[in-house]
mmJSON file of the N, C-alpha and C atoms, coordinates in Angstrom:
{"data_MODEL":{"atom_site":{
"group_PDB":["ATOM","ATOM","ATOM","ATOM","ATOM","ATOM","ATOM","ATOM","ATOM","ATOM","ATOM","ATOM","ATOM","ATOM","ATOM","ATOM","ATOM","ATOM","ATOM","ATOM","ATOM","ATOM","ATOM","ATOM","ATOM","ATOM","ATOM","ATOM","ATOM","ATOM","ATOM","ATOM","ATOM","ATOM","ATOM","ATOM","ATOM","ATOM","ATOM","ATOM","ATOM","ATOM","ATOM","ATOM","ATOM","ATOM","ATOM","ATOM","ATOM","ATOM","ATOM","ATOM","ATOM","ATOM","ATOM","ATOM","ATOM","ATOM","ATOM","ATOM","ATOM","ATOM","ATOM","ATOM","ATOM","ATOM","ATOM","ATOM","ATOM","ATOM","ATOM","ATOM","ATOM","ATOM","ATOM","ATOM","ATOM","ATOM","ATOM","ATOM","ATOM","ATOM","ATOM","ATOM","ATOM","ATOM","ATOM","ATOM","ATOM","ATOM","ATOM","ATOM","ATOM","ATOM","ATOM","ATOM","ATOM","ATOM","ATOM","ATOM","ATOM","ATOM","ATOM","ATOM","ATOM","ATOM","ATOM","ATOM","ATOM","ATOM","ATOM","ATOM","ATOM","ATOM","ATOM","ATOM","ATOM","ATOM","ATOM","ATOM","ATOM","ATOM","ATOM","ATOM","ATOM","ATOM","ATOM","ATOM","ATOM","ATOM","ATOM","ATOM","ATOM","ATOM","ATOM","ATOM","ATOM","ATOM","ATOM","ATOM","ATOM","ATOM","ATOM","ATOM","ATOM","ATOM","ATOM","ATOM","ATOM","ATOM","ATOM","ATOM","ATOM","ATOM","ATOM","ATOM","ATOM","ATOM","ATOM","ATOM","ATOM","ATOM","ATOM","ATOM","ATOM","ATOM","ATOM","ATOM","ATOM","ATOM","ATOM","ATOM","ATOM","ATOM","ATOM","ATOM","ATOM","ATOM","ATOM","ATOM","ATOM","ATOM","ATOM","ATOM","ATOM","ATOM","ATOM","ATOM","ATOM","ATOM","ATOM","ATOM","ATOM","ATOM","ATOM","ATOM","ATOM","ATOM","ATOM","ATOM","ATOM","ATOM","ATOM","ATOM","ATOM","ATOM","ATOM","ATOM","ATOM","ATOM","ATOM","ATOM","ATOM","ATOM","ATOM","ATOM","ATOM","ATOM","ATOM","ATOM","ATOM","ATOM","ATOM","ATOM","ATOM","ATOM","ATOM","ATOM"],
"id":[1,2,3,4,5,6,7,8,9,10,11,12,13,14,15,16,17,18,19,20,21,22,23,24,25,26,27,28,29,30,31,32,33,34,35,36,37,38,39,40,41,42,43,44,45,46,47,48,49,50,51,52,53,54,55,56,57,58,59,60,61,62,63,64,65,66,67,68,69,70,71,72,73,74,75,76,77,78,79,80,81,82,83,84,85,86,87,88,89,90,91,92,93,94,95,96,97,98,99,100,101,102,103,104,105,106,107,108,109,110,111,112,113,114,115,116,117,118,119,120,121,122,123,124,125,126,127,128,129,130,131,132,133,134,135,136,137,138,139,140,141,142,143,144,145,146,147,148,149,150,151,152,153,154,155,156,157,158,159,160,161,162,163,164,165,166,167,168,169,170,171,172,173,174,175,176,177,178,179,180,181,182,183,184,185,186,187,188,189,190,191,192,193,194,195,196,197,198,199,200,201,202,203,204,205,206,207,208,209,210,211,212,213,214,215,216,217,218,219,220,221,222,223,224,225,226,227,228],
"type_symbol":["N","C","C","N","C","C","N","C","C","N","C","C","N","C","C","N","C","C","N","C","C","N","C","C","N","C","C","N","C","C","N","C","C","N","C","C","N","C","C","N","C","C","N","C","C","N","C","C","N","C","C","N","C","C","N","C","C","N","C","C","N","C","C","N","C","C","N","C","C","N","C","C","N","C","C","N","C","C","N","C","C","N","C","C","N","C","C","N","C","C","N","C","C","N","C","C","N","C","C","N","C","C","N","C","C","N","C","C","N","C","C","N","C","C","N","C","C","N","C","C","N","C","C","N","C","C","N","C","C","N","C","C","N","C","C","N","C","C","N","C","C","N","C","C","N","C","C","N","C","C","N","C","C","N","C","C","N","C","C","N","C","C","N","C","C","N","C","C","N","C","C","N","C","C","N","C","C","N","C","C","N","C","C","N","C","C","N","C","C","N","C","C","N","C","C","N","C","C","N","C","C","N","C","C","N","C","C","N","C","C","N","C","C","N","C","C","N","C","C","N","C","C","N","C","C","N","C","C"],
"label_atom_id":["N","CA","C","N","CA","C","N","CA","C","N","CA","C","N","CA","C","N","CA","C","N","CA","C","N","CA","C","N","CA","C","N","CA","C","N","CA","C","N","CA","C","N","CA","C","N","CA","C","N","CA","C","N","CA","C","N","CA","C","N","CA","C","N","CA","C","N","CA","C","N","CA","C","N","CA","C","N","CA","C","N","CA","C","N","CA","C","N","CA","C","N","CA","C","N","CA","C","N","CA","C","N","CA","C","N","CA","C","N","CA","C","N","CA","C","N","CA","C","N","CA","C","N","CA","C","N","CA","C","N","CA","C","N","CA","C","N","CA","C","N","CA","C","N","CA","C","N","CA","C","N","CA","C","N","CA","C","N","CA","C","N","CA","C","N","CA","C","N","CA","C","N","CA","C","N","CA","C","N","CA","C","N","CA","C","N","CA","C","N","CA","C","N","CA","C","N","CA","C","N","CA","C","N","CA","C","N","CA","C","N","CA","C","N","CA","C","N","CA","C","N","CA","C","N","CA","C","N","CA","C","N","CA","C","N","CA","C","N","CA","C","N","CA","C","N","CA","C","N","CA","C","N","CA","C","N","CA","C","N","CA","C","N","CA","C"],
"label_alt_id":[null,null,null,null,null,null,null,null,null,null,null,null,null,null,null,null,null,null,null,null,null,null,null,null,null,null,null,null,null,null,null,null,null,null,null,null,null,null,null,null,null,null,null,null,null,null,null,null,null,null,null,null,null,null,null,null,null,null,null,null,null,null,null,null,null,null,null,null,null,null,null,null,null,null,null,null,null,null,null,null,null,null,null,null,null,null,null,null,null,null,null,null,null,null,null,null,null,null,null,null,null,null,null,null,null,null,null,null,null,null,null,null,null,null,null,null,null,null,null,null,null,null,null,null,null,null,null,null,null,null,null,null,null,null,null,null,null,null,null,null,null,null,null,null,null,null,null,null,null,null,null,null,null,null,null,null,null,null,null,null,null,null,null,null,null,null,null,null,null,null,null,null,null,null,null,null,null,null,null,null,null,null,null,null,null,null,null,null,null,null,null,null,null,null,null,null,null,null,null,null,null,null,null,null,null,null,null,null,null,null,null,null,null,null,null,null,null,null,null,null,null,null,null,null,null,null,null,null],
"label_comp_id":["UNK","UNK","UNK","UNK","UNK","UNK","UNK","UNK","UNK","UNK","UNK","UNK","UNK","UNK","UNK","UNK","UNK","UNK","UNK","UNK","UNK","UNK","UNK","UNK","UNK","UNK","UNK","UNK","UNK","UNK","UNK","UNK","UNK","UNK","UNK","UNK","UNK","UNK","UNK","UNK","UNK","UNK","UNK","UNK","UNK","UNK","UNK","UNK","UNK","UNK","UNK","UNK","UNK","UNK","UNK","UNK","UNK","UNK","UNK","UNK","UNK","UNK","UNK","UNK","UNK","UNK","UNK","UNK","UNK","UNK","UNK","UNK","UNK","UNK","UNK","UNK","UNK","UNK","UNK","UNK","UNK","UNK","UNK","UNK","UNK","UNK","UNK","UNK","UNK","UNK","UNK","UNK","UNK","UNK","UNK","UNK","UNK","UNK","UNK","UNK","UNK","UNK","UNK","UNK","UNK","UNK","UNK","UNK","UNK","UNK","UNK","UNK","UNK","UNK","UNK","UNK","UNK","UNK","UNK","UNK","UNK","UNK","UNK","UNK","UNK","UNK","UNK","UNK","UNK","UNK","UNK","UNK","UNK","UNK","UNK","UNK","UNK","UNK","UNK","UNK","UNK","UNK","UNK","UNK","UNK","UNK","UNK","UNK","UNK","UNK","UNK","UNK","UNK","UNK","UNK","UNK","UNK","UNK","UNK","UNK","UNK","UNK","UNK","UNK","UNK","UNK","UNK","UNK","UNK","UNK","UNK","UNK","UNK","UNK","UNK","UNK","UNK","UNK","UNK","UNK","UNK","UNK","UNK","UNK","UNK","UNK","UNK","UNK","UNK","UNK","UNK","UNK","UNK","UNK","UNK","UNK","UNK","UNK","UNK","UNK","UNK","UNK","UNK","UNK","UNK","UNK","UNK","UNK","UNK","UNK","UNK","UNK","UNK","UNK","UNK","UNK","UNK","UNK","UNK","UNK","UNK","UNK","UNK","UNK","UNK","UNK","UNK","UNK"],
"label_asym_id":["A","A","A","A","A","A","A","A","A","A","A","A","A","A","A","A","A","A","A","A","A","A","A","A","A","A","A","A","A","A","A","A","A","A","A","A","A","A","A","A","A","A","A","A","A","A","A","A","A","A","A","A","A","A","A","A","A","A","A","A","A","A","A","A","A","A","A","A","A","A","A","A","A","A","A","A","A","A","A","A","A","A","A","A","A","A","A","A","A","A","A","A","A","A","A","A","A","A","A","A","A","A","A","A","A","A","A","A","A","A","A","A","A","A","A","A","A","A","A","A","A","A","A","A","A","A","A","A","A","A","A","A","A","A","A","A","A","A","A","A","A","A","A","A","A","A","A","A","A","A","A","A","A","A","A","A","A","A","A","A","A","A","A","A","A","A","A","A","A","A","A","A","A","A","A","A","A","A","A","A","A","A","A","A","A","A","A","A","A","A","A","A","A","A","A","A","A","A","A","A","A","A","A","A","A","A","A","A","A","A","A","A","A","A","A","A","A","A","A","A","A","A","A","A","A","A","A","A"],
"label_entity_id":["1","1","1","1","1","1","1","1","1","1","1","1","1","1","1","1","1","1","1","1","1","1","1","1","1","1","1","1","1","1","1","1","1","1","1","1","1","1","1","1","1","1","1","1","1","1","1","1","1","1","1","1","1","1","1","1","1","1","1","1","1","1","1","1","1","1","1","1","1","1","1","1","1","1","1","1","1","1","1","1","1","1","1","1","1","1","1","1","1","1","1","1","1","1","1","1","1","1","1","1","1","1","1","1","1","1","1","1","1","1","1","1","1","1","1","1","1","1","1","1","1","1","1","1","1","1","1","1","1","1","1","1","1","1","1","1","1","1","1","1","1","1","1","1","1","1","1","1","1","1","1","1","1","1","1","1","1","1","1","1","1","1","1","1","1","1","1","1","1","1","1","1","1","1","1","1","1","1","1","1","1","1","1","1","1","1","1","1","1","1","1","1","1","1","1","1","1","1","1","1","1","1","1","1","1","1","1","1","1","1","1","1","1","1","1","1","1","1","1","1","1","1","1","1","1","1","1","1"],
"label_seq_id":[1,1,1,2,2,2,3,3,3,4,4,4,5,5,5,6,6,6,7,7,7,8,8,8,9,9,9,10,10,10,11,11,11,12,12,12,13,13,13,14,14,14,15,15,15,16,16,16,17,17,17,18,18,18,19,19,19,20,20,20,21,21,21,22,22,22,23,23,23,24,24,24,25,25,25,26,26,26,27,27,27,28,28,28,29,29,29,30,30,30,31,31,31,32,32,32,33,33,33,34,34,34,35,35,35,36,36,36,37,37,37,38,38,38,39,39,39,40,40,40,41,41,41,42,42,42,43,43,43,44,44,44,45,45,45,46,46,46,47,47,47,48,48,48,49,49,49,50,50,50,51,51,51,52,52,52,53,53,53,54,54,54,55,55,55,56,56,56,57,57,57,58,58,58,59,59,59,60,60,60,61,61,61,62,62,62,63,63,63,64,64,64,65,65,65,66,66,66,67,67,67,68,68,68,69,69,69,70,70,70,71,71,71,72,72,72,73,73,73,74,74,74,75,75,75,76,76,76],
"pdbx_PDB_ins_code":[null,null,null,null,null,null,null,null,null,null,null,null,null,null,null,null,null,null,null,null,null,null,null,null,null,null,null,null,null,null,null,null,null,null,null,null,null,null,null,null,null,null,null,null,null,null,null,null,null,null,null,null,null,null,null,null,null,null,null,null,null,null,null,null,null,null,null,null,null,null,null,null,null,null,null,null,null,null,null,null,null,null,null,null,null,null,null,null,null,null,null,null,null,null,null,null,null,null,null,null,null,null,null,null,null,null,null,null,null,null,null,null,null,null,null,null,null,null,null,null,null,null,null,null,null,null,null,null,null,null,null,null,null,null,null,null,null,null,null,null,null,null,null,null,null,null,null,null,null,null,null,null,null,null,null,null,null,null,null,null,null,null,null,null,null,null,null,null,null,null,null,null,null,null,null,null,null,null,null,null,null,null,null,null,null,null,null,null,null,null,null,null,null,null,null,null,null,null,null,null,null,null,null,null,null,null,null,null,null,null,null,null,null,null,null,null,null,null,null,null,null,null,null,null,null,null,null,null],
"Cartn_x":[0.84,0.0,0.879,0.667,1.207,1.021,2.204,2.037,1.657,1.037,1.091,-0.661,-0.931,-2.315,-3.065,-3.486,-5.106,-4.856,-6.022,-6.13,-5.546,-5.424,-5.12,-6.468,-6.617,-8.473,-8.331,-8.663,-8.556,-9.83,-9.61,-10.718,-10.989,-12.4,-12.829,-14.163,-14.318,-15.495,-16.16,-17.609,-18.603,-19.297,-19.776,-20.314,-21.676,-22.854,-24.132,-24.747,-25.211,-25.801,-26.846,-27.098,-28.168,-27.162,-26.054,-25.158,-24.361,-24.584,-24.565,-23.031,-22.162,-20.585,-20.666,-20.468,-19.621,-18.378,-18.037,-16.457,-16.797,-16.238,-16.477,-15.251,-15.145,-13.58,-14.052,-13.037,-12.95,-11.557,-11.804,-10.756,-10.429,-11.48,-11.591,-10.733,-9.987,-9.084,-9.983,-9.359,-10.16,-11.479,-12.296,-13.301,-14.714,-15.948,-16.902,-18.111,-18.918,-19.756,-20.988,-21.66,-23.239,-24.658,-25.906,-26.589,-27.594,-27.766,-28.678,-27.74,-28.314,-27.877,-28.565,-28.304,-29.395,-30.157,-29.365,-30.187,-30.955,-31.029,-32.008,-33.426,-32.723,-33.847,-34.6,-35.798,-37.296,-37.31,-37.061,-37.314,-36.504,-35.229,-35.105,-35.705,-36.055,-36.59,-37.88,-38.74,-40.227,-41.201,-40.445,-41.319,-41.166,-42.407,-42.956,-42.305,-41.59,-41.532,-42.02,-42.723,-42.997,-42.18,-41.369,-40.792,-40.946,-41.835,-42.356,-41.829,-41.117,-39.968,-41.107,-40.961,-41.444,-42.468,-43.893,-45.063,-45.162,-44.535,-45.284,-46.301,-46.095,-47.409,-48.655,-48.804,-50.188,-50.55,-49.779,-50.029,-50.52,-49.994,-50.53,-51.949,-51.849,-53.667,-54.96,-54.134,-54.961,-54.925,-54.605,-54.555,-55.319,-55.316,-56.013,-56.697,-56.891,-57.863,-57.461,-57.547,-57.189,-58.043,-58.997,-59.139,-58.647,-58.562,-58.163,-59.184,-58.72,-59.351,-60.871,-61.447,-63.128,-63.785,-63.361,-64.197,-63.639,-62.446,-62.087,-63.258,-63.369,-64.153,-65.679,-66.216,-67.432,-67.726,-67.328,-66.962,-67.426,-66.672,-66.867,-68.075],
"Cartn_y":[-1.187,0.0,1.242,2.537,3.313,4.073,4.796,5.68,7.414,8.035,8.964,9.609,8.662,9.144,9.389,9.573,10.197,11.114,12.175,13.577,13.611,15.14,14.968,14.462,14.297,14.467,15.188,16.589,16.829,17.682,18.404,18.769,20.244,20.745,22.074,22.044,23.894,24.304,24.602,24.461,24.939,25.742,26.608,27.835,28.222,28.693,28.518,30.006,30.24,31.601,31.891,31.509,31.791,31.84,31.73,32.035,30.365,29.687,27.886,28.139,27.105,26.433,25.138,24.273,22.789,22.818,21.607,21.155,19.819,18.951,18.152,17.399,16.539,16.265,16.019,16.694,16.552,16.841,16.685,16.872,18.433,18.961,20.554,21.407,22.072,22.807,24.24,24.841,25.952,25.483,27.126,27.096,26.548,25.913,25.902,26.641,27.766,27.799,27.053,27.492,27.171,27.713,27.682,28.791,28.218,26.579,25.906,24.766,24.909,23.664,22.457,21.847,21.357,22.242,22.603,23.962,24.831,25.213,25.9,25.459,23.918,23.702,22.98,23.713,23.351,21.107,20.863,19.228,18.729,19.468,18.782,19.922,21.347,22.354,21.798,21.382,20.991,22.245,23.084,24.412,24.542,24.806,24.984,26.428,26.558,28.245,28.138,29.305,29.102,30.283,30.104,30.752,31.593,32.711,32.775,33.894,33.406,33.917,35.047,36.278,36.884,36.923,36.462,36.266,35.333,34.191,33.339,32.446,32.193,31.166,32.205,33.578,33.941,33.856,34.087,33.82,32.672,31.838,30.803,30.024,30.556,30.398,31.754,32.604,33.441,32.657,31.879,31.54,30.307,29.832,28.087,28.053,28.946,29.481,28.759,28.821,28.178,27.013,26.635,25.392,23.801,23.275,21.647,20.493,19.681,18.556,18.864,17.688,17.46,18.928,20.13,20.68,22.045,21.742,22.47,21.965,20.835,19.889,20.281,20.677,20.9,22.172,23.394,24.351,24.429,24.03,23.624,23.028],
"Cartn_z":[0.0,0.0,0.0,-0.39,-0.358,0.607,1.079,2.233,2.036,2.587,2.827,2.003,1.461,0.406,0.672,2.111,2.736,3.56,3.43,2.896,5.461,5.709,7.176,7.179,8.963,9.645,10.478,10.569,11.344,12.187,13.63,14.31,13.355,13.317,13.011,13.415,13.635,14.084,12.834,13.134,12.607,13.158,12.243,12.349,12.067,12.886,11.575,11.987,10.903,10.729,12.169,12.562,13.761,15.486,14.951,16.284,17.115,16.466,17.108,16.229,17.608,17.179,17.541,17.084,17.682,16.972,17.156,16.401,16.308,15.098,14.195,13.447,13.373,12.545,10.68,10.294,8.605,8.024,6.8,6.327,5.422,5.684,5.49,6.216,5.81,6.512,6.777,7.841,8.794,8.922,8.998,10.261,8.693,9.138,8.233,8.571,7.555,8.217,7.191,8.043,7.527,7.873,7.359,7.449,7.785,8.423,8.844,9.724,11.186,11.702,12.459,13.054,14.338,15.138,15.054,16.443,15.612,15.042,14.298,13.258,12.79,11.647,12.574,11.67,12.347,12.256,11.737,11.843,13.074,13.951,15.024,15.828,16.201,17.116,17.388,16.201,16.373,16.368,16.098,15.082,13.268,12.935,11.235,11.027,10.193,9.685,8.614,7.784,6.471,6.063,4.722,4.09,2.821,2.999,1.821,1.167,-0.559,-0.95,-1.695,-1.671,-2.253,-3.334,-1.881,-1.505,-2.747,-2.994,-3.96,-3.217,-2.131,-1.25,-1.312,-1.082,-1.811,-2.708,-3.584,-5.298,-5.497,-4.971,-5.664,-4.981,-3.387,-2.821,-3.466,-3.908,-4.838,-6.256,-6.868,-7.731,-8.066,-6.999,-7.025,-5.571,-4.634,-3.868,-2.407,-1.713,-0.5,0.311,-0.327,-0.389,-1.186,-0.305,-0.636,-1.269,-1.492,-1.717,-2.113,-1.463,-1.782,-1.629,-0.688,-0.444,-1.923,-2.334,-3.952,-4.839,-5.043,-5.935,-6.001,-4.973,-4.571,-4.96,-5.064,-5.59,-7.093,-7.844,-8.848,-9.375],
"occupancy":[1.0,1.0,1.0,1.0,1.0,1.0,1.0,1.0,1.0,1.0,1.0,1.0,1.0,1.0,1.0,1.0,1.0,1.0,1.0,1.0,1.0,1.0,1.0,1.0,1.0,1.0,1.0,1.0,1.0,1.0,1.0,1.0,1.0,1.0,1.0,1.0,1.0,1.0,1.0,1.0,1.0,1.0,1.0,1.0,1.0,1.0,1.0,1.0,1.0,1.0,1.0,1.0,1.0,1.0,1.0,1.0,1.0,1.0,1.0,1.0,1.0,1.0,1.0,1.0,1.0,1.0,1.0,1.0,1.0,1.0,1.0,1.0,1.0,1.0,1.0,1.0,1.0,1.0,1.0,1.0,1.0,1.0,1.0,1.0,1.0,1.0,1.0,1.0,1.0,1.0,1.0,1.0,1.0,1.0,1.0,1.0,1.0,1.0,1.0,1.0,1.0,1.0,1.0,1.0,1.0,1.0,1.0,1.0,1.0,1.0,1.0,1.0,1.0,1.0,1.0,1.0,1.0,1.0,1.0,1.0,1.0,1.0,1.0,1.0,1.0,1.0,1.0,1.0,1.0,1.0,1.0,1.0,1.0,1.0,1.0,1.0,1.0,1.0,1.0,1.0,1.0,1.0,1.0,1.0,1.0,1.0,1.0,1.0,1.0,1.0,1.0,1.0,1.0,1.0,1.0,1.0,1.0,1.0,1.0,1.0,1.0,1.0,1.0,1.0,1.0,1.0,1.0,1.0,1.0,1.0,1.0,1.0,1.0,1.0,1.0,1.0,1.0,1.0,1.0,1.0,1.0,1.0,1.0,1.0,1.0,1.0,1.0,1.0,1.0,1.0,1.0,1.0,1.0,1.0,1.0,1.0,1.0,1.0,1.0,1.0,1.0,1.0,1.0,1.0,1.0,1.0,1.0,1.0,1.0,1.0,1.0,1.0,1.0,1.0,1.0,1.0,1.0,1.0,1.0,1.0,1.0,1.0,1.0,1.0,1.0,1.0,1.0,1.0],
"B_iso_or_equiv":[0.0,0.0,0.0,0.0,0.0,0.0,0.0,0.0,0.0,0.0,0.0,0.0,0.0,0.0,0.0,0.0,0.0,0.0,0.0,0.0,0.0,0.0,0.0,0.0,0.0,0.0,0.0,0.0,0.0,0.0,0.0,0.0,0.0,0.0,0.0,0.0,0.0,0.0,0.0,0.0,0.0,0.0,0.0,0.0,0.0,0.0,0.0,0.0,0.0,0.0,0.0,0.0,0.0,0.0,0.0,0.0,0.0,0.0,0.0,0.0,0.0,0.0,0.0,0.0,0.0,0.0,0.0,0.0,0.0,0.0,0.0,0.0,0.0,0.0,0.0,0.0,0.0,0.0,0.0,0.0,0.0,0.0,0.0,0.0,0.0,0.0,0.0,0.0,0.0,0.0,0.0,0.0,0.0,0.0,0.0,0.0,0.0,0.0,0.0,0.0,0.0,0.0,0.0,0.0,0.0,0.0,0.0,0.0,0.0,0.0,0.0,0.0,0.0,0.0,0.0,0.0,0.0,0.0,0.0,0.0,0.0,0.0,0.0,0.0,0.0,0.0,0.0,0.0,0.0,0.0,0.0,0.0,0.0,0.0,0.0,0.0,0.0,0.0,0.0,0.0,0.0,0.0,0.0,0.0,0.0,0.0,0.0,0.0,0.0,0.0,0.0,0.0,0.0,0.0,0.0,0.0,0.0,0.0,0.0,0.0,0.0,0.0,0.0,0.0,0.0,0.0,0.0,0.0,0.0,0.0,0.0,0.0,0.0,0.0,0.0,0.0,0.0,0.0,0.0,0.0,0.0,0.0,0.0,0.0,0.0,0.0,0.0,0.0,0.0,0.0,0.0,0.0,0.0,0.0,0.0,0.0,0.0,0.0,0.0,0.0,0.0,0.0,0.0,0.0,0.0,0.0,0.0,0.0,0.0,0.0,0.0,0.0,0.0,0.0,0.0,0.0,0.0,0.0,0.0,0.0,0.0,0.0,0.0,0.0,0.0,0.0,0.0,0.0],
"pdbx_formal_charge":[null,null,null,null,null,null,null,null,null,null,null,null,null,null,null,null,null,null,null,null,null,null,null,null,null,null,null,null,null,null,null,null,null,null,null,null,null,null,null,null,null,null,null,null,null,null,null,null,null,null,null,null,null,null,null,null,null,null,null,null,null,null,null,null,null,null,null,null,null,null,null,null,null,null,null,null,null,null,null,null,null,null,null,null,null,null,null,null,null,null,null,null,null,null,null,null,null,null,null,null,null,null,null,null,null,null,null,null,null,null,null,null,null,null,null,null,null,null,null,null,null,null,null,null,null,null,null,null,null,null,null,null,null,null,null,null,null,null,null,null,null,null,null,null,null,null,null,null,null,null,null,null,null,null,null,null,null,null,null,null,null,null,null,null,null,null,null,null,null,null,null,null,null,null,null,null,null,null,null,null,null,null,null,null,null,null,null,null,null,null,null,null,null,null,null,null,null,null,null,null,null,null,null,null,null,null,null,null,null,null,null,null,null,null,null,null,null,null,null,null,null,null,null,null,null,null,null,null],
"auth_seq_id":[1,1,1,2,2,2,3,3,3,4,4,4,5,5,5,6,6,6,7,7,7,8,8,8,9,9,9,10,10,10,11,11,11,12,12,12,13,13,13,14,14,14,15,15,15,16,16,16,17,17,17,18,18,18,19,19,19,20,20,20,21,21,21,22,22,22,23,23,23,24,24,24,25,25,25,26,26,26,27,27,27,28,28,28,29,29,29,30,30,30,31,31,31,32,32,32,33,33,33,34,34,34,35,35,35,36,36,36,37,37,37,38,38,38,39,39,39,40,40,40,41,41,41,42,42,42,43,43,43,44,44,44,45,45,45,46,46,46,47,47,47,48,48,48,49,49,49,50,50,50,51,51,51,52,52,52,53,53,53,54,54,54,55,55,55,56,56,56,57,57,57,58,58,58,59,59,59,60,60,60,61,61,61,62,62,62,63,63,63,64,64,64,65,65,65,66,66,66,67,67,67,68,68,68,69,69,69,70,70,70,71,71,71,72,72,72,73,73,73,74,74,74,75,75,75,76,76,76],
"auth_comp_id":["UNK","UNK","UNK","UNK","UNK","UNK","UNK","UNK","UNK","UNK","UNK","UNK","UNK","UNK","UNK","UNK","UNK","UNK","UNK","UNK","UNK","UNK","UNK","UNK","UNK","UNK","UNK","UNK","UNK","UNK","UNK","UNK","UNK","UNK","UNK","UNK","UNK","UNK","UNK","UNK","UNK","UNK","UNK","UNK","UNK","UNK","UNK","UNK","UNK","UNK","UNK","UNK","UNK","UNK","UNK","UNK","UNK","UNK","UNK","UNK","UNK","UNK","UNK","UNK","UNK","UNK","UNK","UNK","UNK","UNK","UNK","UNK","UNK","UNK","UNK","UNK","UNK","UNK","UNK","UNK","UNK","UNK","UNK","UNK","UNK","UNK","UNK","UNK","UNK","UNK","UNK","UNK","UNK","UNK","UNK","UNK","UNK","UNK","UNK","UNK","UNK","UNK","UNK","UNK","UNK","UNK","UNK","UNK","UNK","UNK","UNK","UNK","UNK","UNK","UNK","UNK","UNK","UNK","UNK","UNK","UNK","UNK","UNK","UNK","UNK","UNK","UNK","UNK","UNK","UNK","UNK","UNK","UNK","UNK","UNK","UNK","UNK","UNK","UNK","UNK","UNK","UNK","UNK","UNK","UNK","UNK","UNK","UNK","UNK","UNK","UNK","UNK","UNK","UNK","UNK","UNK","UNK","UNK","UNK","UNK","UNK","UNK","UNK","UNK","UNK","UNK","UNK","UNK","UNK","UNK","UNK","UNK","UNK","UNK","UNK","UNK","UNK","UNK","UNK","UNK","UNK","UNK","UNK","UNK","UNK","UNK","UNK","UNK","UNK","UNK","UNK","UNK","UNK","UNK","UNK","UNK","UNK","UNK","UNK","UNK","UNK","UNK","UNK","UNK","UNK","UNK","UNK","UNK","UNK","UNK","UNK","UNK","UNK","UNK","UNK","UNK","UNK","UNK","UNK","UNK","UNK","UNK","UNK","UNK","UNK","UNK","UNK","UNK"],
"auth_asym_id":["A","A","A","A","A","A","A","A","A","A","A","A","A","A","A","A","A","A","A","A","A","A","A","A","A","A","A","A","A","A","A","A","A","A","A","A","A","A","A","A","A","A","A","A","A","A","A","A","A","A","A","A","A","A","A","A","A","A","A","A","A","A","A","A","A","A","A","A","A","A","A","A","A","A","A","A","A","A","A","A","A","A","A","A","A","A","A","A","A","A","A","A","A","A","A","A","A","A","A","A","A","A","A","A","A","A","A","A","A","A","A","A","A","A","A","A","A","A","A","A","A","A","A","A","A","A","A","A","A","A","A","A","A","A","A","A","A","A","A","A","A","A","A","A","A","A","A","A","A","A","A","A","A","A","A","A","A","A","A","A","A","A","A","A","A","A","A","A","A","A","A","A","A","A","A","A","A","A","A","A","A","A","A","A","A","A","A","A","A","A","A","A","A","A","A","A","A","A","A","A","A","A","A","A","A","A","A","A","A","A","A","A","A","A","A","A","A","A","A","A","A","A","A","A","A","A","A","A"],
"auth_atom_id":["N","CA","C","N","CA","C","N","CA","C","N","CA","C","N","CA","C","N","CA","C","N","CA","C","N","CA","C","N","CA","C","N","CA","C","N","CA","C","N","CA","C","N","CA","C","N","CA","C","N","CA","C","N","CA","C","N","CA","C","N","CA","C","N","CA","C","N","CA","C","N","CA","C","N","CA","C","N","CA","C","N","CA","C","N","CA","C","N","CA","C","N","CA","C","N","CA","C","N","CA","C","N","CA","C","N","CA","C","N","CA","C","N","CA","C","N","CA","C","N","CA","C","N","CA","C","N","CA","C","N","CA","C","N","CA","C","N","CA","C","N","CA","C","N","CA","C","N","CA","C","N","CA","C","N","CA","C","N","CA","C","N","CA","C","N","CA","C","N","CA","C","N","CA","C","N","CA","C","N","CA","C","N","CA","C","N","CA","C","N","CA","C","N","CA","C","N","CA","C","N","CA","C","N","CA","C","N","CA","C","N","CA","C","N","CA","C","N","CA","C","N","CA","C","N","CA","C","N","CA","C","N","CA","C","N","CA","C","N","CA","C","N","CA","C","N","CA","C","N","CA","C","N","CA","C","N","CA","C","N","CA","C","N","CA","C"],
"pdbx_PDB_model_num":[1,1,1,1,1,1,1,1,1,1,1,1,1,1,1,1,1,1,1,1,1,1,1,1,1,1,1,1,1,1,1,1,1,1,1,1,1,1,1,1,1,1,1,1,1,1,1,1,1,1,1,1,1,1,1,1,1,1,1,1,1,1,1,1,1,1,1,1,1,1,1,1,1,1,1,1,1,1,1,1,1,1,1,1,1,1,1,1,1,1,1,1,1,1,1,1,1,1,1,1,1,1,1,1,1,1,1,1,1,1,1,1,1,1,1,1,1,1,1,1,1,1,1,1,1,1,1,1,1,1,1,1,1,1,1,1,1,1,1,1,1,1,1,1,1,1,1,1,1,1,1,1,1,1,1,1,1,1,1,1,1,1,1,1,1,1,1,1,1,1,1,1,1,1,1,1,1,1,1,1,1,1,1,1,1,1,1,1,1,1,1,1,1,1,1,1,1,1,1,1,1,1,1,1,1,1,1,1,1,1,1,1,1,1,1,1,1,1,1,1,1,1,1,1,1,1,1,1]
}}}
């Protein structure tokens, strides 16, 4: 086998936009950030945010109306 061919491992922090650090081992040199972490995203917090990028979620319940299912159908 040859020597020397895998990359260091070493320790680094991570960084995430909402103020959260841990440290992590990789092979990434310096610090990483990121703009979503555990601590923040809603699937481990157990809060819904809705994100609505320049108001397309109205548009489109103005558009196809804000009803669902059977009770859309009925409408009609």
């Amino acid at each position: 086998m040859k020597a020397a061919i895998h990359p260091s491992y070493n320790e680094v922090r991570v960084h995430c936009a909402c103020g959260s650090t841990f440290s992590t081992r990789s092979t990434h040199k310096g610090d990483i950030h990121v703009e979503i972490c555990s601590s923040c995203h809603p699937f481990f917090t157990g809060k819904q945010k809705l994100v609505d990028t320049a108001g397309r979620v109205e548009r489109f319940r103005r558009k196809y109306g804000s009803g669902t299912g059977a009770k859309a159908a009925e409408k009609k």
